[in-house]
N, C-alpha and C positions, 0 to 999 in steps of 0.2 A: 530518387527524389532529392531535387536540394534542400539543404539548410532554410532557405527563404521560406520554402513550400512548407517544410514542416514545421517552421516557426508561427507560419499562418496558420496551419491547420490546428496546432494548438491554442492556439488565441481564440481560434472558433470556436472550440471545444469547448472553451472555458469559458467563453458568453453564453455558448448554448446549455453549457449547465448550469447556468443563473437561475432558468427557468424551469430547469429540472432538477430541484434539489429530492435528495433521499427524504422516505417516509418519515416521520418523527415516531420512530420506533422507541427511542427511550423513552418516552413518554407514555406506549402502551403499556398496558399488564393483562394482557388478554388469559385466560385459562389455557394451560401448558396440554395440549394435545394427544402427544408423544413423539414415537418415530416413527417419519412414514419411507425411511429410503435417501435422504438425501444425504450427498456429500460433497466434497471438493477436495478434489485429490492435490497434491505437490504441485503438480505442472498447471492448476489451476482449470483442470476439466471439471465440469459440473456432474453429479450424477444424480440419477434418481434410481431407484433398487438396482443399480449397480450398472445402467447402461448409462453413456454419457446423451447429458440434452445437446442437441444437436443446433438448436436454434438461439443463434446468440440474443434474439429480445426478449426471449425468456430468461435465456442468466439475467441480462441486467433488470429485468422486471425483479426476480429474488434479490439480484445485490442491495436493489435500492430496500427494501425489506427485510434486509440482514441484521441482527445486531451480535454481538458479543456480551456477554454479561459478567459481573465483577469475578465467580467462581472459574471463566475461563471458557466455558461452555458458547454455544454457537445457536440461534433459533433463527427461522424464518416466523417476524411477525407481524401479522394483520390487528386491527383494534378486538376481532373476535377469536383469536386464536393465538396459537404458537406452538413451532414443532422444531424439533433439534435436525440441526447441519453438523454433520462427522467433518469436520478441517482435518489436513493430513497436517498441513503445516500455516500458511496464511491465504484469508479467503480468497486474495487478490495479488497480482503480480505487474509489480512494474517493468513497461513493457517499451518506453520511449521516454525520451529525458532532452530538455531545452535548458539549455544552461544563458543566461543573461547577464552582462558584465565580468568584472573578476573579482579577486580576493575577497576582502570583509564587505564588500557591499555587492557581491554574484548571489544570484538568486535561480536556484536548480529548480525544473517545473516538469513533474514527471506524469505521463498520463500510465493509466491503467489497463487488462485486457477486457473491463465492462465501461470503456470511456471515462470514469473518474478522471479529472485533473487534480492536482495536488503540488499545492505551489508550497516547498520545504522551508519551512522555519520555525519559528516556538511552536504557530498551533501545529502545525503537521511535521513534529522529527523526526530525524533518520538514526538507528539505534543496530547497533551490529550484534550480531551474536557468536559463537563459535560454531562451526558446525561438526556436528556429532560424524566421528568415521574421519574424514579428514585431515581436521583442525583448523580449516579455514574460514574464514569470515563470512557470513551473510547479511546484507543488509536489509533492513525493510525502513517505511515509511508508514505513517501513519496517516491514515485515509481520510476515520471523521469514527465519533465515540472509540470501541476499543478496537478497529477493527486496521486492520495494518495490510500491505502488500510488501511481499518480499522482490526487493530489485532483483530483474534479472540477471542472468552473468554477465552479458556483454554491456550492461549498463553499470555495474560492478567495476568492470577491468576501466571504465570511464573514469569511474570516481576513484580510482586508483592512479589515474594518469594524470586528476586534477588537484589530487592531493597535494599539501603546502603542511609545512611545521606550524606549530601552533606558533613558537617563537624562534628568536637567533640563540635563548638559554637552552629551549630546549626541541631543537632541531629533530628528536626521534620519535618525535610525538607528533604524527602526522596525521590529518584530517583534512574537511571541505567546508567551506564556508554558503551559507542559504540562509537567504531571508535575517543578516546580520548574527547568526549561531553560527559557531565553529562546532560540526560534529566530529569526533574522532574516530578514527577507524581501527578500533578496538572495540572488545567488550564493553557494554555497562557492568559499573560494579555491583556486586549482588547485594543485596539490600538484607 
């Protein structure tokens, strides 16, 4: 596929989720249900009592229904319900990446494996973590409330090839510039 095609195809993507915006689940407080089986593994398979759903317009029916809540925790909610999602790691994975222009004024637009668009800047950051066992960096992005997708690796070794110093004082300090943020490609520091 070229470059053109999939810079269109994300454009459409992203008009066509104008009209499909996610539930206003932070808005609910439906009564907390329990657990009925759901989860989402690492690689981003969806499960229900431990077999994967097989049919991707039912993921994005739950994704759009997903929230995260301030404790950390994961629910599928309707205005009459709510029932916990097991996350192994982020509910969502970024899966394709359109980079537009360069430097302090490039704007990275990554889609997701439930079609989310997410155009990186203040409201949607990219924030690295260590990762546990290797020691190497992961990044995610933030989708929309708390809920985040971890970029995947080959979108990774990308933002590693696009990386620039933050300055000429301090050249060791490398990161990627979206939606006029410089994110570095490091940890946050722990609060």
């Amino acid at each position: 596929m070229s470059d053109a095609s999939r810079i269109q195809g994300l454009e459409a993507l992203l008009k066509a989720q104008d009209g499909q915006k996610p539930a206003p689940v932070e808005q609910w407080d439906p009564p907390y249900c329990g657990d009925i089986g759901m989860a989402i593994k690492a690689d981003g398979t969806w499960l229900y009592q431990g077999s994967p759903i097989g049919r991707i317009a039912l993921v994005k029916l739950f994704a759009r229904v997903l929230r995260r809540d301030a404790d950390g925790r994961y629910f599928l909610v309707t205005p009459a319900e709510k029932v916990d999602v097991a996350v192994e790691d982020a509910p969502f994975l970024a899966v394709e990446l359109q980079v537009d222009g360069e430097g302090a004024t490039q704007t990275m637009t990554f889609r997701t494996n439930v079609e989310d668009v997410v155009v990186c800047g203040p409201e949607a950051p990219l924030r690295f973590e260590i990762e546990a066992g290797s020691g190497g960096l992961k990044p995610y992005v933030l989708v929309r409330g708390r809920l985040e997708a971890l970029v995947s690796r080959a979108l990774y070794y990308d933002l590693v090839e696009m990386a620039v110093p933050l300055s000429e004082a301090e050249p060791e300090r490398l990161g990627v510039w979206s939606g006029g943020v410089w994110f570095e490609l490091a940890p946050a520091p722990k609060a």
